[in-house]
GUDOFI-886044 format. One record per residue: residue number from 1; residue in one letter; x, y, z of N, C-alpha, C in turn. Coordinates in steps of 0.001 Angstrom, whole numbers. Layout:
+-----+-----+---------+---------+---------+---------+---------+---------+---------+---------+---------+
:   n : res :     n.x :     n.y :     n.z :    ca.x :    ca.y :    ca.z :     c.x :     c.y :     c.z :
+-----+-----+---------+---------+---------+---------+---------+---------+---------+---------+---------+
: NUM :   A :       X :       Y :       Z :       X :       Y :       Z :       X :       Y :       Z :
...
+-----+-----+---------+---------+---------+---------+---------+---------+---------+---------+---------+
END
This chain:
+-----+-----+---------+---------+---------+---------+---------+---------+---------+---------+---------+
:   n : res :     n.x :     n.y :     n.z :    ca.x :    ca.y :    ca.z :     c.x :     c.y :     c.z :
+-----+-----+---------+---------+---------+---------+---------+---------+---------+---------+---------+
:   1 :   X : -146061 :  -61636 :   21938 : -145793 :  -61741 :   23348 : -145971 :  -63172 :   23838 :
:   2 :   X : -146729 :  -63687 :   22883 : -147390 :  -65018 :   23553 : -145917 :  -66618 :   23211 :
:   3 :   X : -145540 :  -65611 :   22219 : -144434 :  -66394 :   21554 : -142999 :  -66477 :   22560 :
:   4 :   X : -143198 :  -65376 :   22853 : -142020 :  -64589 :   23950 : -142109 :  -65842 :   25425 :
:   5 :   X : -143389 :  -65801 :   25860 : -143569 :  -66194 :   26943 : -143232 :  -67887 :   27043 :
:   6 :   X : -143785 :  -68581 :   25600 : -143373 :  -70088 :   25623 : -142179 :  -70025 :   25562 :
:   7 :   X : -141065 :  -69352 :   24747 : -140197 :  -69457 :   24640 : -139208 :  -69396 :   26249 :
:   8 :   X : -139606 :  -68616 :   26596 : -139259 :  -68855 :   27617 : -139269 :  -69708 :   29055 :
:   9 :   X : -140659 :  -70225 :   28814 : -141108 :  -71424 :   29644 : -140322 :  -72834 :   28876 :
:  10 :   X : -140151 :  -72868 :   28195 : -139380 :  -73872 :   27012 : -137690 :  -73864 :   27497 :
:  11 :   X : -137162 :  -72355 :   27768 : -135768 :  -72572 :   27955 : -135439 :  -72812 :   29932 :
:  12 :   X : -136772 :  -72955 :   30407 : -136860 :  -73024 :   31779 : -136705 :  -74605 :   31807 :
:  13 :   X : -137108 :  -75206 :   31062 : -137274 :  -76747 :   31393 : -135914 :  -77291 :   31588 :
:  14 :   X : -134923 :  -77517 :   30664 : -133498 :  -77436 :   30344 : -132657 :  -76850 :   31578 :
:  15 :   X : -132767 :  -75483 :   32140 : -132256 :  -74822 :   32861 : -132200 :  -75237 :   34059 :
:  16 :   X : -133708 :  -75858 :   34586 : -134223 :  -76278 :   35985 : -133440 :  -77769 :   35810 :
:  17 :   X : -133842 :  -78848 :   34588 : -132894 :  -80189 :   34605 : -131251 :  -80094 :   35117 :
:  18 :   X : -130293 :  -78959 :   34219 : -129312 :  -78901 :   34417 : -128703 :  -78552 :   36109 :
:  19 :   X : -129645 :  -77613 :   36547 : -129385 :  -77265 :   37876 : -129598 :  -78378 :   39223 :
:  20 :   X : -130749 :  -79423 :   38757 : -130840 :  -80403 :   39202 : -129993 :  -81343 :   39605 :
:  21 :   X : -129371 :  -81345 :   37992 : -128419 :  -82313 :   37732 : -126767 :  -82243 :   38537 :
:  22 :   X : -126765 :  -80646 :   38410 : -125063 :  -80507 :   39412 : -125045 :  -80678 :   40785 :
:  23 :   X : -127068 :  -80057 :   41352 : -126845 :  -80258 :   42904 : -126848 :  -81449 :   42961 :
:  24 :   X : -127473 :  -82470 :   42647 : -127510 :  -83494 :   42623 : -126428 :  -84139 :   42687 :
:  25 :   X : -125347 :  -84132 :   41635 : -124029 :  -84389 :   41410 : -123177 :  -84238 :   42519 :
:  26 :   X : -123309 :  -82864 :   42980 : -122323 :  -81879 :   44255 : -122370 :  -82620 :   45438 :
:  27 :   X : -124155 :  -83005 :   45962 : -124108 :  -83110 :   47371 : -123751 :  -84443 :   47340 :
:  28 :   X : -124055 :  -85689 :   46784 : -123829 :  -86543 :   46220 : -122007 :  -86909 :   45978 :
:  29 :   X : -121335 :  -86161 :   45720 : -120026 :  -86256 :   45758 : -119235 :  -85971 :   47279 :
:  30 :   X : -120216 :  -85076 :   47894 : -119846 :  -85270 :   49150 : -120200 :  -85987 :   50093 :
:  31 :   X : -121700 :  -86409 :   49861 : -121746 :  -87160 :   50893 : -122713 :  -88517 :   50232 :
:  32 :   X : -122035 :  -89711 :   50601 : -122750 :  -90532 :   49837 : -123682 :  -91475 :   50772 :
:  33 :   X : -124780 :  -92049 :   49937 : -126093 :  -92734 :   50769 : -125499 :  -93535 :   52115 :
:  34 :   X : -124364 :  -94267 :   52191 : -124183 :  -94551 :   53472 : -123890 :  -93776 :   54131 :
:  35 :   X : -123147 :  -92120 :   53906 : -122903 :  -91530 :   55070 : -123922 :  -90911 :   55554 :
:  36 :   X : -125094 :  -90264 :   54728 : -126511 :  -89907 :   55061 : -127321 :  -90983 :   56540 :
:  37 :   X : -126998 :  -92046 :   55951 : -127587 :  -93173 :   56451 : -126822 :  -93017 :   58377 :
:  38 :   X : -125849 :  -92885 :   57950 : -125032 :  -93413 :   59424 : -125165 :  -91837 :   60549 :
:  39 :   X : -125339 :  -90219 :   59777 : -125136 :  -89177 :   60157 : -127145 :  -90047 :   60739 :
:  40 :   X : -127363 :  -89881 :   60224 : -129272 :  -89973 :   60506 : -129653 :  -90890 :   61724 :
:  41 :   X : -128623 :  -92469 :   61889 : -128384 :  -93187 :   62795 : -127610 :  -92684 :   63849 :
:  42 :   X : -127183 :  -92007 :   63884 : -125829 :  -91691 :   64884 : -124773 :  -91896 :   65111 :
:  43 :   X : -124105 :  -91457 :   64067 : -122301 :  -91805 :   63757 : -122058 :  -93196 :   64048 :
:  44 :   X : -120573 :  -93576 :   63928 : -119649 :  -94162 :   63600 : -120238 :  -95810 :   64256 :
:  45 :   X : -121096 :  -96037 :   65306 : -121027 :  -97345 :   66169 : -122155 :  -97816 :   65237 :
:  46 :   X : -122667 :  -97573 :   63929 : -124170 :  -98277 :   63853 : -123591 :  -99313 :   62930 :
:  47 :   X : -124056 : -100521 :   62941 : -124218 : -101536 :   61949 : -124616 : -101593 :   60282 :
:  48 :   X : -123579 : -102612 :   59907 : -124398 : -102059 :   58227 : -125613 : -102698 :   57788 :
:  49 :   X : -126026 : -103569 :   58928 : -127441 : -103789 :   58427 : -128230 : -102954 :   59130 :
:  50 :   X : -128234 : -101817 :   59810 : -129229 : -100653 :   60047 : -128913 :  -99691 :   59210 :
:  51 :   X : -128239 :  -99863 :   58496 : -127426 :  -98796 :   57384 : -128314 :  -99050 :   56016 :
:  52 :   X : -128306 : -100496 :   55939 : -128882 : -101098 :   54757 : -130202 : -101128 :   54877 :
:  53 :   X : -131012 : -101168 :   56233 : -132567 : -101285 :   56089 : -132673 :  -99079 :   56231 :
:  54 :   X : -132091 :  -99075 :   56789 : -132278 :  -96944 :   56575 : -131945 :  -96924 :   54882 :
:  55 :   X : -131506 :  -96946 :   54379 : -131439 :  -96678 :   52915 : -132699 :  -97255 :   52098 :
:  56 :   X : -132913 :  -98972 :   52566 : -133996 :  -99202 :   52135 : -135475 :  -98124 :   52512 :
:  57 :   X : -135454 :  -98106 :   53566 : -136961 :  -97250 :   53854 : -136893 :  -96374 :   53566 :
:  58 :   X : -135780 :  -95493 :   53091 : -136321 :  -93766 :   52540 : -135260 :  -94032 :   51173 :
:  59 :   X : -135298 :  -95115 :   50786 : -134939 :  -95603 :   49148 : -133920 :  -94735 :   48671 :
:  60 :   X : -132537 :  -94960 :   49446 : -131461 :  -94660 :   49046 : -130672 :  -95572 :   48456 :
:  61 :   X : -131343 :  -96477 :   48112 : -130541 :  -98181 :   48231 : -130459 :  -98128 :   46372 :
:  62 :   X : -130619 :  -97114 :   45629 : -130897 :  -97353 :   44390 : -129855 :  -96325 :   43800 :
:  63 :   X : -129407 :  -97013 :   42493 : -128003 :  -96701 :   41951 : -128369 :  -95343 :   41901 :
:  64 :   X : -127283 :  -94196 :   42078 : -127706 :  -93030 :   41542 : -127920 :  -92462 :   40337 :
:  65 :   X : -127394 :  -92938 :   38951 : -127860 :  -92220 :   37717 : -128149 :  -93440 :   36661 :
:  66 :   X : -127861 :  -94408 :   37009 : -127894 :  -96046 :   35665 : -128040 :  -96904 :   36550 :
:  67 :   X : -128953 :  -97626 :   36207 : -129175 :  -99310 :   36942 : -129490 : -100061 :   35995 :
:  68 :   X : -127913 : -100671 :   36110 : -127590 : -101540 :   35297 : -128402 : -102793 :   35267 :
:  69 :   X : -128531 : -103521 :   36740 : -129472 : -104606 :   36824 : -131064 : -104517 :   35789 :
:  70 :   X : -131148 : -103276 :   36021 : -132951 : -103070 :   35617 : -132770 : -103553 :   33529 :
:  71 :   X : -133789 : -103313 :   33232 : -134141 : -103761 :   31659 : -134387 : -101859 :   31153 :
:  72 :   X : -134439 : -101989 :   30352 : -134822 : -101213 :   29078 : -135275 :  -99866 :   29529 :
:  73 :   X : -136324 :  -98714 :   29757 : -136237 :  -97491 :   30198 : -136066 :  -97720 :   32124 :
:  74 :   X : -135833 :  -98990 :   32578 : -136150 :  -98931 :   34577 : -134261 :  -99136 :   34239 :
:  75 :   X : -133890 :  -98553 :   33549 : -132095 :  -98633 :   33839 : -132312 :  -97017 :   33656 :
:  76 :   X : -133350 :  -96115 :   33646 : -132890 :  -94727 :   33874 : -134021 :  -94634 :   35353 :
:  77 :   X : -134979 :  -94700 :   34812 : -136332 :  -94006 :   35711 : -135923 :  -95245 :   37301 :
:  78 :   X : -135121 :  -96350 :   37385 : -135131 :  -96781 :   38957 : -133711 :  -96454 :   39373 :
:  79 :   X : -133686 :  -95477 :   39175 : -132412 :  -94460 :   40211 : -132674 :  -93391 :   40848 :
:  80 :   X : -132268 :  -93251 :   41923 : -131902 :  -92176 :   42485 : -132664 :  -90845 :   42192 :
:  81 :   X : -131705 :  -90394 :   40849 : -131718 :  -88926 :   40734 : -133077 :  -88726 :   39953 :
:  82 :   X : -133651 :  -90058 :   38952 : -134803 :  -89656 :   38105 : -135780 :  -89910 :   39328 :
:  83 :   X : -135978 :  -90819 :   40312 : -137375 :  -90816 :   41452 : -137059 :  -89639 :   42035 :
:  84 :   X : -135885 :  -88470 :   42641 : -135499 :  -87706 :   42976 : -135936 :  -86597 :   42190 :
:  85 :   X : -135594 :  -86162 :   41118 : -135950 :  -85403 :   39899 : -137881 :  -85265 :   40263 :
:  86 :   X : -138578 :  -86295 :   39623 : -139780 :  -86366 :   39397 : -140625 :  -85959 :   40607 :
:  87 :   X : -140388 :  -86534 :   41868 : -140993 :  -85617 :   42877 : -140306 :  -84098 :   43120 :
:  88 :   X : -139610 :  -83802 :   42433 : -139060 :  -82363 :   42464 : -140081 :  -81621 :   41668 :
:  89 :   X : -140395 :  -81969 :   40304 : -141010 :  -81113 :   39276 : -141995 :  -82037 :   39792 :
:  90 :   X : -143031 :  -82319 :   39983 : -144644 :  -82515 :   40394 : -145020 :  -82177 :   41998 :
:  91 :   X : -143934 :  -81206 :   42127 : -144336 :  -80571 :   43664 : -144486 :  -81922 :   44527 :
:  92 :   X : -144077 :  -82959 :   44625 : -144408 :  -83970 :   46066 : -143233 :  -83787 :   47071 :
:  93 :   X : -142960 :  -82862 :   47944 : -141728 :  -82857 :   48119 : -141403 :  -83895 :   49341 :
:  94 :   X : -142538 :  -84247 :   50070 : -142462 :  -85062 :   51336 : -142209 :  -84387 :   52271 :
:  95 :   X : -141140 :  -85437 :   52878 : -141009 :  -85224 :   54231 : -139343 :  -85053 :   54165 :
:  96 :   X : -138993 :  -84602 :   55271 : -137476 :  -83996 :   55519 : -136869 :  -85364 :   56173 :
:  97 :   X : -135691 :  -85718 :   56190 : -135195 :  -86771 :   57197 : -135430 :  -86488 :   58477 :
:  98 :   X : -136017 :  -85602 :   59336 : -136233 :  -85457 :   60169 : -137747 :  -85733 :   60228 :
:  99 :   X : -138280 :  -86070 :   59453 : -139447 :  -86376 :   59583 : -140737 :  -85259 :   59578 :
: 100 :   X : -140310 :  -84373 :   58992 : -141297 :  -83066 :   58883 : -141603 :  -83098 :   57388 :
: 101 :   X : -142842 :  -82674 :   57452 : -143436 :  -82119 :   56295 : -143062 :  -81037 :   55186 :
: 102 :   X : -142082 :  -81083 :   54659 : -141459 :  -79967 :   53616 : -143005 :  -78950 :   52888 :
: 103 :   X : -144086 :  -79369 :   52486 : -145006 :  -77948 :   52146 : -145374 :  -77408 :   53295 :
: 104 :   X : -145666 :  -77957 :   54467 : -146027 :  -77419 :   55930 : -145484 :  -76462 :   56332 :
: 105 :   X : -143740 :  -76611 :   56171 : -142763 :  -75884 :   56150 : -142817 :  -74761 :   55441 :
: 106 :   X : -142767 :  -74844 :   54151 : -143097 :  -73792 :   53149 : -144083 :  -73215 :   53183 :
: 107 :   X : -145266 :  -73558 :   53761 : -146520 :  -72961 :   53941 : -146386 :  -71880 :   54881 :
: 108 :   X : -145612 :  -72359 :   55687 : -145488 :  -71482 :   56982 : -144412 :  -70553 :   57045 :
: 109 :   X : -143445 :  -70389 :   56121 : -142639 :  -69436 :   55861 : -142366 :  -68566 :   54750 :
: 110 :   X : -143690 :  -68846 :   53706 : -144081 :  -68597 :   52741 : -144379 :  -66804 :   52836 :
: 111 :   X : -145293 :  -66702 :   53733 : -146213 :  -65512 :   54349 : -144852 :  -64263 :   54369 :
: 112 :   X : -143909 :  -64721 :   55443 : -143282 :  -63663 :   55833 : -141971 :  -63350 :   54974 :
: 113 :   X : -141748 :  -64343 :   53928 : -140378 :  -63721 :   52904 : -141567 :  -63422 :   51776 :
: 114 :   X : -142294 :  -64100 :   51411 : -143407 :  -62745 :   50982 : -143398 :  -61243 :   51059 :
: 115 :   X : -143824 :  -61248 :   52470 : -144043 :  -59853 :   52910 : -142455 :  -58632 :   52893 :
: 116 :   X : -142109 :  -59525 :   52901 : -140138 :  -58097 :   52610 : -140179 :  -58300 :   51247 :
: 117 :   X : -140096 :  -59763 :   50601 : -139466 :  -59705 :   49439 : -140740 :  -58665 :   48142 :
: 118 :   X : -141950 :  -58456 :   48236 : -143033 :  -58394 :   47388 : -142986 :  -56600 :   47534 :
: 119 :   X : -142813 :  -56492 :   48708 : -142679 :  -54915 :   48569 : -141264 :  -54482 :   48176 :
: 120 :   X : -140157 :  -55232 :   48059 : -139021 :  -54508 :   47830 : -138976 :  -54606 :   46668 :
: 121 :   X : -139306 :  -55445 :   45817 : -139402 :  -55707 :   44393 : -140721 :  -54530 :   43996 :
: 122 :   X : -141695 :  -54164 :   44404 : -142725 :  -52926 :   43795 : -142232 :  -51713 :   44016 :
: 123 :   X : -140905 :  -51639 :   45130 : -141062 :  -50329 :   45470 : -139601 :  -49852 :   45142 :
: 124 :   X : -139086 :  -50889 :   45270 : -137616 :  -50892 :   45120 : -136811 :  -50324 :   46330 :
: 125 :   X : -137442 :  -50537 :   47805 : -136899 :  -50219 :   48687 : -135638 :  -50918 :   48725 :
+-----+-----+---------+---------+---------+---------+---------+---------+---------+---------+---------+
END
């Protein structure tokens, strides 16, 4: 059983990367760091140097999957999707662009999809 259980924590690692990897890919294909930047500023009248210091402060300003500039393993780990990735899997989730606390959030809505989802799964209501 015990064999059963790594094995399966083993094919979770892979599974969770790949899923990472397409949302990542998806939202990213639709909407890219300057348009984040300009929707967050307020459409179409903002400047690209408030464009360029908003990307800098919530560090959108970094290639999304290869940085080429960087040397030797900081051409994977100073992008985007791997600083993105890594606070994903070590639970840091931050803060929302709106400036809220993402576990605060979860803390607080945790309780009540709990409470439907925990009994429908024991009881099979």
């Amino acid at each position: 059983m015990w064999q059963y259980l790594i094995r399966r924590i083993l094919y979770a690692i892979p599974i969770l990367l790949m899923v990472n990897l397409l949302t990542f890919s998806l939202f990213f294909m639709i909407n890219s760091p300057d348009d984040i930047a300009r929707m967050q500023l307020g459409g179409k009248h903002t400047t690209p140097a408030a464009i360029a210091h908003w990307k800098a402060t919530h560090h959108y300003n970094l290639p999304l999957f290869y940085n080429a500039q960087a040397h030797q393993t900081a051409q994977i780990t100073d992008t985007l999707f791997f600083q993105k990735t890594m606070h994903l899997f070590t639970f840091r989730f931050g803060q929302s662009l709106s400036e809220r606390d993402i576990v605060e959030d979860m803390r607080q809505r945790m309780g009540p999809s709990l409470a439907i989802a925990v009994p429908t799964l024991i009881f099979g209501i």
